[in-house]
N, CA, C and O atoms as CSV, one atom per row, in Angstrom:
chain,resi,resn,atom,element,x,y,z
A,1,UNK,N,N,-63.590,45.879,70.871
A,1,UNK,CA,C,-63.717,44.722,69.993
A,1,UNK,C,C,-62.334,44.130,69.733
A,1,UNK,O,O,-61.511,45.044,69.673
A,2,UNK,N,N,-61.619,42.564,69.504
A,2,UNK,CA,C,-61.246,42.258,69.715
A,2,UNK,C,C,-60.545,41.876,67.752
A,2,UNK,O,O,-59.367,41.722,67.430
A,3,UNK,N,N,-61.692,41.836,66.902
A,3,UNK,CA,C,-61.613,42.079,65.649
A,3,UNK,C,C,-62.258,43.350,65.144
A,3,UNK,O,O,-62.325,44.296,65.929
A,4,UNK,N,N,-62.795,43.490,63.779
A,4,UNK,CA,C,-63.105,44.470,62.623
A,4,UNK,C,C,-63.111,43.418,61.628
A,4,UNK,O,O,-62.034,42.900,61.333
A,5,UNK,N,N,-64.087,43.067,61.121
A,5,UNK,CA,C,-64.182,42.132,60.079
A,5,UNK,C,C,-65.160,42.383,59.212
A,5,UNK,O,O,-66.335,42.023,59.282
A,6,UNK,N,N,-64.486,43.187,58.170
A,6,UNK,CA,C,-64.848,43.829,56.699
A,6,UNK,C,C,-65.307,42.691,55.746
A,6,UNK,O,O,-64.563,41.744,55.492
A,7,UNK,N,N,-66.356,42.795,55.310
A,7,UNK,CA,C,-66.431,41.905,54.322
A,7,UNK,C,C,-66.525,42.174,52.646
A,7,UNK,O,O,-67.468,42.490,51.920
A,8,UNK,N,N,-64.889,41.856,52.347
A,8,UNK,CA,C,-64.039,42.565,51.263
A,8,UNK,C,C,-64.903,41.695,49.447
A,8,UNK,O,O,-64.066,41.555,48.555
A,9,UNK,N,N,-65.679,41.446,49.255
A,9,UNK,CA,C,-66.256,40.986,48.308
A,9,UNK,C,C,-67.623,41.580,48.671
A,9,UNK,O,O,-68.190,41.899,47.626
A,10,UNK,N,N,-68.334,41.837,49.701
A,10,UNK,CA,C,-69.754,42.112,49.217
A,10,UNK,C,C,-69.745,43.775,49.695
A,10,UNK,O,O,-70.718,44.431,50.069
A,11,UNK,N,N,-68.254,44.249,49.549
A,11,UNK,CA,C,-68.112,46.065,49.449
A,11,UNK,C,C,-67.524,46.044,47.795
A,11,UNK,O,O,-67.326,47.150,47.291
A,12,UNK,N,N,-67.315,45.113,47.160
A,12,UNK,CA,C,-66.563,45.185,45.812
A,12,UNK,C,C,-68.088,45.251,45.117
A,12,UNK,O,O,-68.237,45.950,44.115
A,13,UNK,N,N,-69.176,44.526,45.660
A,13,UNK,CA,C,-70.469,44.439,44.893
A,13,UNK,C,C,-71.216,45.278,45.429
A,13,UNK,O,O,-72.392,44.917,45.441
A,14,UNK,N,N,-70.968,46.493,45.991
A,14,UNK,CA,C,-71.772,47.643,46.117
A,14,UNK,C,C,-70.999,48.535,45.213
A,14,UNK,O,O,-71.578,49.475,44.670
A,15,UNK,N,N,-69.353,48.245,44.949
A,15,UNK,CA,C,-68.745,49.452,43.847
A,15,UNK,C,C,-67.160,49.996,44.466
A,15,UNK,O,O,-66.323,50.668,43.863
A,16,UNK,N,N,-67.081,49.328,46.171
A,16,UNK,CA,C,-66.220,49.757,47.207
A,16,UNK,C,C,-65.535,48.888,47.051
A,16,UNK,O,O,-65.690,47.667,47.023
A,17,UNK,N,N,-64.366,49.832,46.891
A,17,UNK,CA,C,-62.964,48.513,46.704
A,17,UNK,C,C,-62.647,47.863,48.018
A,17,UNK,O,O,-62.256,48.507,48.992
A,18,UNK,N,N,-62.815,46.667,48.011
A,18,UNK,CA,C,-63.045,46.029,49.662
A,18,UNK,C,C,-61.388,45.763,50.109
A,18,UNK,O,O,-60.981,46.105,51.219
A,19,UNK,N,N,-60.704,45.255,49.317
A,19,UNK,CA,C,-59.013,45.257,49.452
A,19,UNK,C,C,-58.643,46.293,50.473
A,19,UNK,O,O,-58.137,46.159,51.587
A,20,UNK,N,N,-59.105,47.594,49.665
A,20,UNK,CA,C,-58.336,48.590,50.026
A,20,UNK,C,C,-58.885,49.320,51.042
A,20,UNK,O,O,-58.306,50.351,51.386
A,21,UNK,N,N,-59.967,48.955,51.626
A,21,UNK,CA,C,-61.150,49.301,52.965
A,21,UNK,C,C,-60.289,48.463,53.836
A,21,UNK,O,O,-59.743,49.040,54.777
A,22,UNK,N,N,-60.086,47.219,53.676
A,22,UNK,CA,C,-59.659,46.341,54.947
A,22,UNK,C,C,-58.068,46.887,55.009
A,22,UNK,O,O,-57.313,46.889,55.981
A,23,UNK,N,N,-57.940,47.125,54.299
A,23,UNK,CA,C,-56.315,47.640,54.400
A,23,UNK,C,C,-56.262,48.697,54.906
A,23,UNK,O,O,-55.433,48.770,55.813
A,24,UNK,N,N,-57.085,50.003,54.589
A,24,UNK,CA,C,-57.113,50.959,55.942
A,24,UNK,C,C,-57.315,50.986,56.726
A,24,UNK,O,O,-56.824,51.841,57.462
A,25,UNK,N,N,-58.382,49.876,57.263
A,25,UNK,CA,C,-58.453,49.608,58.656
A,25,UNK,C,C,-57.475,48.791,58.866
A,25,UNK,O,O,-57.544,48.789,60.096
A,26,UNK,N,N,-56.673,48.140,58.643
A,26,UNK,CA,C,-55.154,47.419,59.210
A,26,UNK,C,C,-54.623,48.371,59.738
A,26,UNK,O,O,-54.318,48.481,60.926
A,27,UNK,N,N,-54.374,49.669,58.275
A,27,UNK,CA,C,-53.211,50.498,58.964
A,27,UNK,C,C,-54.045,51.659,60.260
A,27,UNK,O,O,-53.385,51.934,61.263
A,28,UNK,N,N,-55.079,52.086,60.146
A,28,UNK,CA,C,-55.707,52.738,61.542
A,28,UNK,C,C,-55.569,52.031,62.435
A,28,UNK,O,O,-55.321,52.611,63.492
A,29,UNK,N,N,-55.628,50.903,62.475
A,29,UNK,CA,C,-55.877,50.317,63.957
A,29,UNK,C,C,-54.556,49.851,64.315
A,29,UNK,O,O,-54.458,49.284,65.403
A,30,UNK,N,N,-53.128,50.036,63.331
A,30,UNK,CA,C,-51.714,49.925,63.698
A,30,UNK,C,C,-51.039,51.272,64.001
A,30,UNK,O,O,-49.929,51.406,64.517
A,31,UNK,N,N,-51.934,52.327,63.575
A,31,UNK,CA,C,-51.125,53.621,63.453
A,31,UNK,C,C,-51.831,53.471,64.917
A,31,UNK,O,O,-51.254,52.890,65.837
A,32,UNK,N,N,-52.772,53.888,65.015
A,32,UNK,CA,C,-53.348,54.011,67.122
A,32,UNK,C,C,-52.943,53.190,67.757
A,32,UNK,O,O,-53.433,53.426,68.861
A,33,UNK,N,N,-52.286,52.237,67.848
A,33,UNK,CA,C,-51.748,50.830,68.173
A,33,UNK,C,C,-52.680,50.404,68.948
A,33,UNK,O,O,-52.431,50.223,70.140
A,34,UNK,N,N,-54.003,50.146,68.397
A,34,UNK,CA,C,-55.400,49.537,69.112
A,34,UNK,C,C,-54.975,48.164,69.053
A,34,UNK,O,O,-54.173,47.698,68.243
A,35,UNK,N,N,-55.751,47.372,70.246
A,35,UNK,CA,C,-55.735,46.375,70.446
A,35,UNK,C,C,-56.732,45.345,69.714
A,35,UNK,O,O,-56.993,44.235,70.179
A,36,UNK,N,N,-57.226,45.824,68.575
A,36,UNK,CA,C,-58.167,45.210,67.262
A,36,UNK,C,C,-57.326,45.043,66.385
A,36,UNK,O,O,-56.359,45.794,66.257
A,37,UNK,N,N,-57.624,43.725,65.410
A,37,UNK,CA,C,-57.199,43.054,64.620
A,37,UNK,C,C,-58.272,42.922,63.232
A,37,UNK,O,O,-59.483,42.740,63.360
A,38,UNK,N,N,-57.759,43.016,62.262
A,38,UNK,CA,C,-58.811,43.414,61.180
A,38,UNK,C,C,-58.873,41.566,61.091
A,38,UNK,O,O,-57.779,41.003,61.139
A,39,UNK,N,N,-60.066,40.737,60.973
A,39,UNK,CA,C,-60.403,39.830,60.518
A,39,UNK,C,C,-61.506,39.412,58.817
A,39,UNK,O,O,-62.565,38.841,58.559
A,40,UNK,N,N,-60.363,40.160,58.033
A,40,UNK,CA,C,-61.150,39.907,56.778
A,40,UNK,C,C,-62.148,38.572,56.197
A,40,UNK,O,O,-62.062,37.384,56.506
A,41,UNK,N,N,-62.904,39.103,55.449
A,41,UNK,CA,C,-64.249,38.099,55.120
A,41,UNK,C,C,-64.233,37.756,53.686
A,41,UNK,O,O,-63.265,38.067,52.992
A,42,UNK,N,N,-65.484,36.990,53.098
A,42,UNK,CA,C,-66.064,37.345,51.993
A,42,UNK,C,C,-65.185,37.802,50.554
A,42,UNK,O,O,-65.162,38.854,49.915
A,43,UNK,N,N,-64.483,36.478,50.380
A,43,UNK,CA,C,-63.898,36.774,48.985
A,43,UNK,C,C,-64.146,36.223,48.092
A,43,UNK,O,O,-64.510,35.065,48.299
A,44,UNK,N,N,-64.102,36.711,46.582
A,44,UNK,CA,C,-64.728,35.874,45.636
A,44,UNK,C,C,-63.310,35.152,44.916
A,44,UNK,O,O,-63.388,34.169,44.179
A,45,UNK,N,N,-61.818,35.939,45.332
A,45,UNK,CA,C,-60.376,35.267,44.755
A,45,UNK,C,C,-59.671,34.704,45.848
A,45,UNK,O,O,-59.998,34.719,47.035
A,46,UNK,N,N,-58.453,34.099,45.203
A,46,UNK,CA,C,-57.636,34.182,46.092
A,46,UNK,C,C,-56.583,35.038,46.471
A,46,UNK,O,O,-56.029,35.041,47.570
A,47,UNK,N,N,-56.314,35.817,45.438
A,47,UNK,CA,C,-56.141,37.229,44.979
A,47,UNK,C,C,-56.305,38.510,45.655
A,47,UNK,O,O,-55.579,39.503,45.699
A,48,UNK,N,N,-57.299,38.275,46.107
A,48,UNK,CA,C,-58.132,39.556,47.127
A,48,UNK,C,C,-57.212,39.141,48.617
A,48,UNK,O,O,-56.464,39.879,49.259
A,49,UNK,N,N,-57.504,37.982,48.825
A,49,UNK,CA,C,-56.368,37.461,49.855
A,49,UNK,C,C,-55.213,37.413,50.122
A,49,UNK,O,O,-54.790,37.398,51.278
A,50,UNK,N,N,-54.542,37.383,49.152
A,50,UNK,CA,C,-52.959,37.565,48.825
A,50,UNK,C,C,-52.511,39.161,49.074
A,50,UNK,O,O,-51.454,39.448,49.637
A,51,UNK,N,N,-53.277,39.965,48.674
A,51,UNK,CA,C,-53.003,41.016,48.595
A,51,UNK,C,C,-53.532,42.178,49.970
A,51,UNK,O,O,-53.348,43.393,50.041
A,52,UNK,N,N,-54.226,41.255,50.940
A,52,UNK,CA,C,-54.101,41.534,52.367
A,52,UNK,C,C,-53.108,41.227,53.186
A,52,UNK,O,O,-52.658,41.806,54.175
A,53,UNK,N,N,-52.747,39.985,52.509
A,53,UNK,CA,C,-51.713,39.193,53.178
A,53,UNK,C,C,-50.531,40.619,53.316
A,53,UNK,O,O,-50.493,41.310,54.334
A,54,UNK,N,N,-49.584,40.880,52.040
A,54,UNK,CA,C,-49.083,41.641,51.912
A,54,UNK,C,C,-49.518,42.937,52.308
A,54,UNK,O,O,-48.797,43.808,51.822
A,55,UNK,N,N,-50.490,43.397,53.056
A,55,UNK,CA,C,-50.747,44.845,53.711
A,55,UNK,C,C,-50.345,44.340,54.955
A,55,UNK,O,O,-50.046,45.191,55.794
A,56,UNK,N,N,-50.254,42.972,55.328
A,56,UNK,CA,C,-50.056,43.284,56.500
A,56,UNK,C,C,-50.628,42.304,57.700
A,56,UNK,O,O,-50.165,41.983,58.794
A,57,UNK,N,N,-52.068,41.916,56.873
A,57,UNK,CA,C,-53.427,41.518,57.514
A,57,UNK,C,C,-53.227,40.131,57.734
A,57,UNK,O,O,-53.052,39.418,56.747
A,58,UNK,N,N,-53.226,39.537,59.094
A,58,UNK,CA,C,-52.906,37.957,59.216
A,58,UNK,C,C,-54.288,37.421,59.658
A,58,UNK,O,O,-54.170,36.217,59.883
A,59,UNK,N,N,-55.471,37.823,59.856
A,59,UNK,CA,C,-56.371,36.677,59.658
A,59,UNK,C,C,-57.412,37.044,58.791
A,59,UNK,O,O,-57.830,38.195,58.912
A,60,UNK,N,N,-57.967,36.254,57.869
A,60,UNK,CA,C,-58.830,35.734,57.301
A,60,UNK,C,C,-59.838,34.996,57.568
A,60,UNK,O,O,-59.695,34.340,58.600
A,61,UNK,N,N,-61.262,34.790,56.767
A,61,UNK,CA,C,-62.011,33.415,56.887
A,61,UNK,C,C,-62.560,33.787,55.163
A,61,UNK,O,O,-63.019,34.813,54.660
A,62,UNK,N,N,-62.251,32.416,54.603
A,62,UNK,CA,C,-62.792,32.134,53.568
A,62,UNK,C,C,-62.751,30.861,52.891
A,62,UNK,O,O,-62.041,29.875,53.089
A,63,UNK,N,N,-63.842,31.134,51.884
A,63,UNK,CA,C,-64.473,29.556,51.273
A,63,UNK,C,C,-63.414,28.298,51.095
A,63,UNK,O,O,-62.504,28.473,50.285
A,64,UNK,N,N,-63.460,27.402,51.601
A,64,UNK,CA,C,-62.591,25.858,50.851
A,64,UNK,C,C,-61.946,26.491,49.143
A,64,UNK,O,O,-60.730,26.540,48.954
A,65,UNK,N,N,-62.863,26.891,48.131
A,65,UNK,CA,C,-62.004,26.880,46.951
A,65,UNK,C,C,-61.123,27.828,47.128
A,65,UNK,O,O,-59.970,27.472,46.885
A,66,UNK,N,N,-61.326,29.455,47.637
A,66,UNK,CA,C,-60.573,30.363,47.301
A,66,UNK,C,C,-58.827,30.146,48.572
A,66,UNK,O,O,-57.774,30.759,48.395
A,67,UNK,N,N,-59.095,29.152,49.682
A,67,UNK,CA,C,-58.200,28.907,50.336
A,67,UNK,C,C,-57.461,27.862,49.203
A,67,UNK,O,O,-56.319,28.280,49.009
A,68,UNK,N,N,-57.686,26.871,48.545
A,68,UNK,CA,C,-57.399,25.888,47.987
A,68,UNK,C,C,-56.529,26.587,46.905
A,68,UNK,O,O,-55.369,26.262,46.652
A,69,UNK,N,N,-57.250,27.628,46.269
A,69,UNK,CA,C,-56.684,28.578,44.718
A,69,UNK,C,C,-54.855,29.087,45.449
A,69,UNK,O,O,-53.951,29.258,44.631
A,70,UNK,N,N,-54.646,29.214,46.554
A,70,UNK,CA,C,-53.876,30.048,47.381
A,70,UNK,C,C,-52.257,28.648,47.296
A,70,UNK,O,O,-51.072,28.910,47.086
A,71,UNK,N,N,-52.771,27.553,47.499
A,71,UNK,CA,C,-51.614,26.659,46.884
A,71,UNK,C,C,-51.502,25.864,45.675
A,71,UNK,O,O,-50.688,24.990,45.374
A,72,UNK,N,N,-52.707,26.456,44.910
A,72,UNK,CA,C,-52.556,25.389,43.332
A,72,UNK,C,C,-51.800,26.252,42.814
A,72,UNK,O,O,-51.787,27.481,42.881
A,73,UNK,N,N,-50.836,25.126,42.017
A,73,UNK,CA,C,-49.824,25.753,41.052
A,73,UNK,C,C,-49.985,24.726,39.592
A,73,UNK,O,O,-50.864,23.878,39.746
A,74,UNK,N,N,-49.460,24.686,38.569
A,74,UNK,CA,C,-49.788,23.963,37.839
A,74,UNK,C,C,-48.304,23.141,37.668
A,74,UNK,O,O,-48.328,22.232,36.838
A,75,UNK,N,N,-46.770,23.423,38.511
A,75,UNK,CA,C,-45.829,22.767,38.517
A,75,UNK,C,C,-45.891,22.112,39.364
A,75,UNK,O,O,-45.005,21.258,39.396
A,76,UNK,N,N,-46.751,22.100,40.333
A,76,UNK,CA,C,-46.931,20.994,42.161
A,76,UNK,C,C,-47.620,20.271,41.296
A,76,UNK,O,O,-47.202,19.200,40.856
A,77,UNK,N,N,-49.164,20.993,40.853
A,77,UNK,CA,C,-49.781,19.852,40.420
A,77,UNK,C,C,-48.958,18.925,39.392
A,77,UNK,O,O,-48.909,17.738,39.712
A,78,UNK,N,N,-48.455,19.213,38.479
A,78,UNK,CA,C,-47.581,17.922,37.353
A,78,UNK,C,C,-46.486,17.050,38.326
A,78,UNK,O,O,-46.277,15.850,38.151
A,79,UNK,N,N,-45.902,17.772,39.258
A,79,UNK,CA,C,-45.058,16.894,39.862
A,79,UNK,C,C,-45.917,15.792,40.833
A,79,UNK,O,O,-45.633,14.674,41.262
A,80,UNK,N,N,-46.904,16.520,40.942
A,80,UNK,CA,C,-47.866,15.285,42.047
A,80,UNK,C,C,-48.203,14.193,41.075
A,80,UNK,O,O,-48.126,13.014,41.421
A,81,UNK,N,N,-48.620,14.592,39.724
A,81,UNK,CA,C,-48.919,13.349,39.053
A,81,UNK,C,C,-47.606,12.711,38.479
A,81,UNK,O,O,-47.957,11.703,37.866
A,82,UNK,N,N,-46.694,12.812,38.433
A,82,UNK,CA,C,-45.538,12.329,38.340
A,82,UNK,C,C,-45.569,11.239,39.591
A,82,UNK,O,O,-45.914,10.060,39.666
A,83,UNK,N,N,-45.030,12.228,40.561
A,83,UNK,CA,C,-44.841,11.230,41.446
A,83,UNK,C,C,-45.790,9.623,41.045
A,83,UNK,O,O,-45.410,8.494,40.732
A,84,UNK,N,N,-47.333,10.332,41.280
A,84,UNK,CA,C,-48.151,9.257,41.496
A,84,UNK,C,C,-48.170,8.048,40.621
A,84,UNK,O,O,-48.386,6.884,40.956
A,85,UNK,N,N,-47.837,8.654,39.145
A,85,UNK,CA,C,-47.548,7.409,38.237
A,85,UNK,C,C,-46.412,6.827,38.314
A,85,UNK,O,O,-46.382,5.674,37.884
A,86,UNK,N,N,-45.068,7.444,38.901
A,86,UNK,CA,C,-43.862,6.415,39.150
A,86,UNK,C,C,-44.482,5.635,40.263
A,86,UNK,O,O,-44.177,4.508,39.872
A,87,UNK,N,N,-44.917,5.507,41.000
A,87,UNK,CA,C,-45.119,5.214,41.997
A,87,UNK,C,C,-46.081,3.935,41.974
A,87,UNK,O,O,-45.949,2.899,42.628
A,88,UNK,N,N,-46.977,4.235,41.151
A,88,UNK,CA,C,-48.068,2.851,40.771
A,88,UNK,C,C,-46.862,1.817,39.760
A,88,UNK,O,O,-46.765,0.596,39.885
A,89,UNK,N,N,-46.046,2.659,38.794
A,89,UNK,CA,C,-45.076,1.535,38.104
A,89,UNK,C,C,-44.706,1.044,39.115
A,89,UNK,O,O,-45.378,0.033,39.315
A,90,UNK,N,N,-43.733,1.261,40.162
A,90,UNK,CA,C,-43.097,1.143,41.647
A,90,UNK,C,C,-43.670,-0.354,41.540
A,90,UNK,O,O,-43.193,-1.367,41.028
A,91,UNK,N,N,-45.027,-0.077,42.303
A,91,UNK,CA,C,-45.848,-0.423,43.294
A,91,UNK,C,C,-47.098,-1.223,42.581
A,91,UNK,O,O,-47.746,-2.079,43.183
A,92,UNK,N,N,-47.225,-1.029,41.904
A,92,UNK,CA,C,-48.762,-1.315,41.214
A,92,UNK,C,C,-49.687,-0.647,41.478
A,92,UNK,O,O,-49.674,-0.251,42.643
A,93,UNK,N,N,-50.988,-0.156,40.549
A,93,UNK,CA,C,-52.101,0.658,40.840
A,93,UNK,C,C,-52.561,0.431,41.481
A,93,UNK,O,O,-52.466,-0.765,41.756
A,94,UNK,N,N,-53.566,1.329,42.427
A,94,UNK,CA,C,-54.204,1.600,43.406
A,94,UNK,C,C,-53.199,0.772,44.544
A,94,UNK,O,O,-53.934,0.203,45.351
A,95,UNK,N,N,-52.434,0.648,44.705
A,95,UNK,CA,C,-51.669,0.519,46.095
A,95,UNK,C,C,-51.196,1.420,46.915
A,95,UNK,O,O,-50.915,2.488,46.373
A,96,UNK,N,N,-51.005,1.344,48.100
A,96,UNK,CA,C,-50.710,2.458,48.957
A,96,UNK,C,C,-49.377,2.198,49.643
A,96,UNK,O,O,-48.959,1.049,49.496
A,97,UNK,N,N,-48.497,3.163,50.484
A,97,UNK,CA,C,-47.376,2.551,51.218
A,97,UNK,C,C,-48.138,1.706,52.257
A,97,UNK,O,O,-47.675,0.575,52.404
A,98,UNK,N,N,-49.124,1.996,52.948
A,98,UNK,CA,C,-49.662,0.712,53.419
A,98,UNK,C,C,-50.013,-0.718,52.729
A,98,UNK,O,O,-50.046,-1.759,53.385
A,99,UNK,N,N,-50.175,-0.677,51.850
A,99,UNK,CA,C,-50.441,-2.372,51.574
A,99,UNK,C,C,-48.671,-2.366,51.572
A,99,UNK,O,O,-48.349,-3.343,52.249
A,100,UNK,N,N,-47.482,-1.687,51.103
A,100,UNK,CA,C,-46.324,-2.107,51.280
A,100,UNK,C,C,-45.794,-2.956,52.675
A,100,UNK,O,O,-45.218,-4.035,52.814
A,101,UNK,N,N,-46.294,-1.894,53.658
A,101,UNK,CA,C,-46.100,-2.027,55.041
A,101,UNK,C,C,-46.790,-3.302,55.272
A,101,UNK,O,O,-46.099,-4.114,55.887
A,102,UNK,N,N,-47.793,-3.641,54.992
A,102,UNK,CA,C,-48.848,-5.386,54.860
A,102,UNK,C,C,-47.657,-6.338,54.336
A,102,UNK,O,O,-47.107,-7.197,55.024
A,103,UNK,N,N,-47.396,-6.069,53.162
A,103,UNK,CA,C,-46.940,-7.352,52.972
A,103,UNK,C,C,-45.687,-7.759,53.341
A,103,UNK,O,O,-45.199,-8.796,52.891
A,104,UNK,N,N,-45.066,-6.983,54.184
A,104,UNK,CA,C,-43.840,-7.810,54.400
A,104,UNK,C,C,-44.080,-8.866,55.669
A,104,UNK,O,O,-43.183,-9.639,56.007
């Protein structure tokens, strides 16, 4: 097999710490130096993800929000709305650098 793909949230809802399942299979299949790659599943954080990341584990598949949770910050987000309101003073609301690029 080419993966091993644990699915680390619906072993947390039987009672099995799923983190730490996919993480032993990282390190078994690095200690035998098998040619399988753990492809983790099924998370309910982004958290659970982060903390594969750091075992080691480079692929994943999971939901739009819990990928999304993985770059919200609440200082990106204020600087994004910063930006966006200098930017409408700039420019005027709802304008884009394209209508800039239009009107010249």
């Amino acid at each position: 097999a080419r993966y091993v793909a644990p699915y680390v949230n619906r072993m947390d809802n039987y009672g099995i710490d799923g983190v730490r399942v996919a993480s032993e299979i990282h390190r078994t299949l690095r200690t035998y130096d098998l040619k399988a790659d753990v492809l983790a599943a099924s998370f309910k954080n982004s958290e659970q993800v982060l903390e594969l990341v750091r075992q080691g584990v480079g692929a994943i598949t999971a939901a739009p929000d819990v990928l999304a949770a993985l770059i919200k910050n609440p200082a990106t987000d204020a600087a994004i709305a910063d930006q966006n309101r200098d930017f409408g003073i700039l420019v005027g609301e709802r304008r884009t650098w394209l209508d800039l690029v239009n009107d010249k």
